[in-house]
C-alpha positions as CSV (number, residue, x, y, z in Angstrom):
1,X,12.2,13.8,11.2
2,X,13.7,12.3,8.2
3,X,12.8,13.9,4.8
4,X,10.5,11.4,2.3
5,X,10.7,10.6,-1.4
6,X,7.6,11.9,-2.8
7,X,7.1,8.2,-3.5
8,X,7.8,5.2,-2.1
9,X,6.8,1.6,-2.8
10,X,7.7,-0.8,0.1
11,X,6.8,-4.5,-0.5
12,X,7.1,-7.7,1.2
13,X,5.6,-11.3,1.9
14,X,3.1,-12.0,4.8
15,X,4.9,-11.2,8.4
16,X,7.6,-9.3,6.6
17,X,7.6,-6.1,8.6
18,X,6.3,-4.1,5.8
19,X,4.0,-2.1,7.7
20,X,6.4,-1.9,10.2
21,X,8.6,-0.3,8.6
22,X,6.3,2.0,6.3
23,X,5.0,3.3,9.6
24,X,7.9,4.1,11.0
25,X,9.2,6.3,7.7
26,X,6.4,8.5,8.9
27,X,7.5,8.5,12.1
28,X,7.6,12.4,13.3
29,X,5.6,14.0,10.7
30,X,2.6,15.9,11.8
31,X,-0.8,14.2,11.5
32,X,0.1,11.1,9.0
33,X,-2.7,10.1,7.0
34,X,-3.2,6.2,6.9
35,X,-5.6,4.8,3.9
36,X,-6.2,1.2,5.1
37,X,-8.1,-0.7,2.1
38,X,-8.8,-3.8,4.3
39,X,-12.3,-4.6,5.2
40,X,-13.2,-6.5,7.8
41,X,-15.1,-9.9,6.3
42,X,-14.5,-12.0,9.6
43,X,-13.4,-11.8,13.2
44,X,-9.6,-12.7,12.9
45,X,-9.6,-9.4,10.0
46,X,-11.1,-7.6,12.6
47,X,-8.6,-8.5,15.0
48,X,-5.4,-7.5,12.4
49,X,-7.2,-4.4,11.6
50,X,-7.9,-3.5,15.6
51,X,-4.0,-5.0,16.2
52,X,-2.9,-2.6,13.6
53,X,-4.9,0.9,14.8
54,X,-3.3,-0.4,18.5
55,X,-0.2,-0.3,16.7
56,X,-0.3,3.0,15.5
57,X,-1.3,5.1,17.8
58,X,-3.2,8.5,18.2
59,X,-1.0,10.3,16.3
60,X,-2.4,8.8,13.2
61,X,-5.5,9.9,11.5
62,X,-7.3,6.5,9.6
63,X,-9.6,6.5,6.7
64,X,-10.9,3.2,5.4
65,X,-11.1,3.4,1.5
66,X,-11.3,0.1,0.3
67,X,-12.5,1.1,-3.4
68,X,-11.5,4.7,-4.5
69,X,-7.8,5.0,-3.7
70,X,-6.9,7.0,-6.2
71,X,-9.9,9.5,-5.3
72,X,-8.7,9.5,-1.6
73,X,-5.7,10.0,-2.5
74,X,-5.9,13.0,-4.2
75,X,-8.6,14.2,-1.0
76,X,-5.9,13.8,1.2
77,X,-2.7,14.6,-0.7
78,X,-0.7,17.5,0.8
79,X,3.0,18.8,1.3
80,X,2.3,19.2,4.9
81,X,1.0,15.5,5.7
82,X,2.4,12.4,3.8
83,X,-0.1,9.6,3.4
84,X,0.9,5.8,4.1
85,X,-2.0,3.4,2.4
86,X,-1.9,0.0,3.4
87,X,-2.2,-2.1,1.3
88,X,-2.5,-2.6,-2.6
89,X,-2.8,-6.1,-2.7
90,X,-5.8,-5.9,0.0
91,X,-7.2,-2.8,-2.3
92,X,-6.4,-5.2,-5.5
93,X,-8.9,-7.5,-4.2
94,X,-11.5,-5.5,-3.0
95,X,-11.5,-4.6,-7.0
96,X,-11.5,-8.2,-8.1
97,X,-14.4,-8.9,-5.9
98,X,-16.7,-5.7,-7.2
99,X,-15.9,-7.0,-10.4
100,X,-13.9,-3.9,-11.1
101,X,-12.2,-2.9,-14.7
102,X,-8.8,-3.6,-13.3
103,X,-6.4,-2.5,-15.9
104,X,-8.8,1.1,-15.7
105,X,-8.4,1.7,-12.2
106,X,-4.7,0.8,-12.2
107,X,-4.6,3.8,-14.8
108,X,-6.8,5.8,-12.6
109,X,-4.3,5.4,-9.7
110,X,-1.3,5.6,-11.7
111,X,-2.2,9.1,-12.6
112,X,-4.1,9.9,-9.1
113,X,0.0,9.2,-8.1
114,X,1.7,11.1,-10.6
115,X,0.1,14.4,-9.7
116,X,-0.2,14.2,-5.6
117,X,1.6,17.2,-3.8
118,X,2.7,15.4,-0.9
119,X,4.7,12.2,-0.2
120,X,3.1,9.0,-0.3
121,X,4.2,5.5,0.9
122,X,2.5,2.5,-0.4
123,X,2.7,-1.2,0.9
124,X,1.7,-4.2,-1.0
125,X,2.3,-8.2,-0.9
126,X,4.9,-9.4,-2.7
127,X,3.0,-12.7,-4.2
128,X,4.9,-13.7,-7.1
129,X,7.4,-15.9,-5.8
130,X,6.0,-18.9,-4.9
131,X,4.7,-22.0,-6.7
132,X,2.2,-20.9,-9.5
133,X,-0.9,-20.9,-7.7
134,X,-3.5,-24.4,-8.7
135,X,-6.8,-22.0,-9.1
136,X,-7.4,-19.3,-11.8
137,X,-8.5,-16.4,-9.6
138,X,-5.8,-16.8,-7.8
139,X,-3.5,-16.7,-11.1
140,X,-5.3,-13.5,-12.3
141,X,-4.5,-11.7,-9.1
142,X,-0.9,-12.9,-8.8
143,X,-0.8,-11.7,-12.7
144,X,-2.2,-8.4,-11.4
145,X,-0.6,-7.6,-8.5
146,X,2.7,-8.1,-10.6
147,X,1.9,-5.6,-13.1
148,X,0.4,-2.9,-10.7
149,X,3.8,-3.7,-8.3
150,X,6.1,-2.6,-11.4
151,X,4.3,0.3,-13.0
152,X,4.5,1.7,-9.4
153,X,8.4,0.8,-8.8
154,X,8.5,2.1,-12.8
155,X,7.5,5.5,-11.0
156,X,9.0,5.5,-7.3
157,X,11.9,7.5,-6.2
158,X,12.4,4.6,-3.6
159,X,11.9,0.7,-3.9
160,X,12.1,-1.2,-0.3
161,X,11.5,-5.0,0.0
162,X,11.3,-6.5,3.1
163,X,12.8,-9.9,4.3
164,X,12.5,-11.2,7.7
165,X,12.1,-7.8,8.7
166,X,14.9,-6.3,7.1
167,X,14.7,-3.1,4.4
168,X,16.3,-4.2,1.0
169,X,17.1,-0.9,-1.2
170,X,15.7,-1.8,-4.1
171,X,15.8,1.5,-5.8
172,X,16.3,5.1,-4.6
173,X,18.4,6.4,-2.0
């Protein structure tokens, strides 16, 4: 069992191996905690989300929190048991859709993160490097998930990207 950062921002496109590899830093440590902030609108999310609990195993503990991150966060936060949530992009939405203050709850989480006690490991969708998208929703979140992406890279001891299933050091050791 290898020792984790206290945090650690891994990021990647669709199919990249991001929770893959996120999973798999937490490999060995007692009970891992794993916040999944997808909701199931329709079968084939159903099926990713059933795919991914598969995936895991028993040896994960799951709790759905598809709003209050930050609060769950600091619920579950402990020395003894790091927490993986996956993903930000999926919980980015979920806020966009409830019409959410976005800029406030980045703040909330931001802080939520800088006084947790145990290690955490965060995965999100690296959207921004594509074509600029036609529709100005999808703009806004792009726009959004940029800007929450750095201000938690600003303040992670370790930076992964993922490409074609390969870990890129971004930052960190």
């Amino acid at each position: 069992m290898t020792s984790l950062p206290r945090l650690t921002l891994v990021l990647g496109g669709a199919r990249s191996g991001k929770s893959r590899y996120a999973e798999q830093m937490l490999a060995g440590h007692t009970a891992p905690l794993y916040i999944a902030t997808a909701t199931a609108g329709d079968a084939e999310m159903q099926a990713r989300i059933d795919r991914h609990r598969r995936q895991r195993g028993a040896a994960w503990q799951t709790r759905e929190e598809p709003l209050a991150l930050p609060a769950a966060l600091t619920e579950a936060s402990s020395p003894e048991r790091p927490v993986l949530v996956d993903c930000l992009t999926l919980w980015l939405t979920n806020l966009m859709e409830a019409g959410r203050d976005i800029e406030q709850e980045f703040c909330v989480l931001l802080t939520a993160l800088s006084g947790l006690p145990g290690s955490v490991v965060l995965v999100g969708n690296e959207v921004g490097l594509g074509i600029v998208p036609e529709n100005g929703m999808a703009r806004e979140f792009r726009d959004h998930a940029g800007r929450l992406h750095q201000q938690i890279a600003a303040r992670a001891d370790r930076v992964v990207l993922m490409v074609a299933g390969l870990p890129l050091l971004v930052k960190g050791g």
